[in-house]
C-alpha positions, -999 to 999 in steps of 0.1 A, spaced: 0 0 0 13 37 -7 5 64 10 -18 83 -6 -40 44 -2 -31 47 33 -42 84 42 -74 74 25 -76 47 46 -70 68 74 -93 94 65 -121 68 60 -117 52 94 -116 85 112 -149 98 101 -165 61 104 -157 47 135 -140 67 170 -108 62 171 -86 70 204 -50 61 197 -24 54 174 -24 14 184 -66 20 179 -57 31 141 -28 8 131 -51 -22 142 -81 -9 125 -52 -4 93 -43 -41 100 -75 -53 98 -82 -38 65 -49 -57 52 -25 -33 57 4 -35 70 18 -6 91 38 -2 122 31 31 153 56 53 135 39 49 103 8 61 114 20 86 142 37 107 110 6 99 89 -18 114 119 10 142 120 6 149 80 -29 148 80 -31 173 102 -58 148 127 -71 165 162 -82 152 189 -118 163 198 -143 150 223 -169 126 212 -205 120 221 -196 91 244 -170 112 261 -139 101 253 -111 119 229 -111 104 192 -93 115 164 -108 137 133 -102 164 109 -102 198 121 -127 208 90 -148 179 109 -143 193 146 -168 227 144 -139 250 153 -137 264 114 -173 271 115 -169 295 138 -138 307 120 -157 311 90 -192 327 112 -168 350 121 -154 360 88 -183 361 67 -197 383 98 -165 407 97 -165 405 55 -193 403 39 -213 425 31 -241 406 7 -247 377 0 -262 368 -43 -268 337 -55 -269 326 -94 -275 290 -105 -249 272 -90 -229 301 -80 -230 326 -49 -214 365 -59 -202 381 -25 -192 417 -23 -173 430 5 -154 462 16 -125 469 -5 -95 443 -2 -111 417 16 -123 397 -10 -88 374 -7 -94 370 32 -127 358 32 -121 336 2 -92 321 26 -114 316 55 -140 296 33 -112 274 22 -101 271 52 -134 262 63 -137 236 36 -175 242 39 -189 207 25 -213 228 -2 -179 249 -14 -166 234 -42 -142 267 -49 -135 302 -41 -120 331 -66 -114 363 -49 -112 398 -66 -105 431 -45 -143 433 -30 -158 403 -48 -158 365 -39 -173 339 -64 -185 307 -48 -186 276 -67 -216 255 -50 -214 211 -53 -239 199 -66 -269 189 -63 -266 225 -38 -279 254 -55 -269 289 -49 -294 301 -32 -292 270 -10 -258 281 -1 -269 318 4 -295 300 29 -267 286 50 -238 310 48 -264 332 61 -277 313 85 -240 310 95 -232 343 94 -258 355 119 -248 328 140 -214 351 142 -231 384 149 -251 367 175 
């Protein structure tokens, strides 16, 4: 296995099961047929950027920090600082802000990695959103406003 097969591995397990430790995720590796030792997946945890955040059943698991909550307040935050309307068209959403912002907000929705966000292009007071489908603009507009009164809140 290489390891781009193995960071999708990883990335698969994380978000199906709750996983607590590194012996946790090279046994649920192993049992997938692959073989991998602890410093394997300790620098593959370390390259994938994982967290530790605290699940439902109250013990620390692993996941992605896009997964963890904390970047939608990042992005509440941002598109409450930033943005000043919100537009949708077809599968796209136009949003103006104050001069020169346009590249910060565009980075914070990135950031985000907003699961209805397929892209971002950024002007000097204009951000284009690229929506996934089957999401419509104005379905987007719905949330990144619901979002973004969530922030000014």
């Amino acid at each position: 296995m290489n390891r781009n097969e193995r960071h999708a591995a990883i990335q698969r397990l994380v978000r199906e099961q709750p996983i607590s430790t590194q012996a946790e995720l090279a046994d649920a590796l192993r049992n997938e047929g692959h073989e991998v030792v602890q410093t394997t997946v300790s620098r593959d945890i370390h390259e994938l950027g994982l967290i530790k955040v605290r699940h439902p059943s109250g013990k620390l698991v692993y996941a992605f920090p896009e997964d963890s909550g904390a970047y939608n307040e990042e992005l509440s935050e941002a598109l409450t600082r930033w943005a000043l309307t919100l537009e949708p068209s077809g599968n796209l959403v136009v949003v103006l802000t104050p001069y020169g912002y346009a590249s910060a907000l565009a980075q914070a929705i990135d950031v985000a990695r907003h699961p209805h966000v397929a892209g971002t292009v950024a002007g000097e007071n204009t951000v284009m959103l690229v929506s996934r489908e089957p999401v419509t603009g104005a379905e987007l507009v719905e949330e990144l406003q619901s979002l973004r009164l969530k922030g000014a809140a």
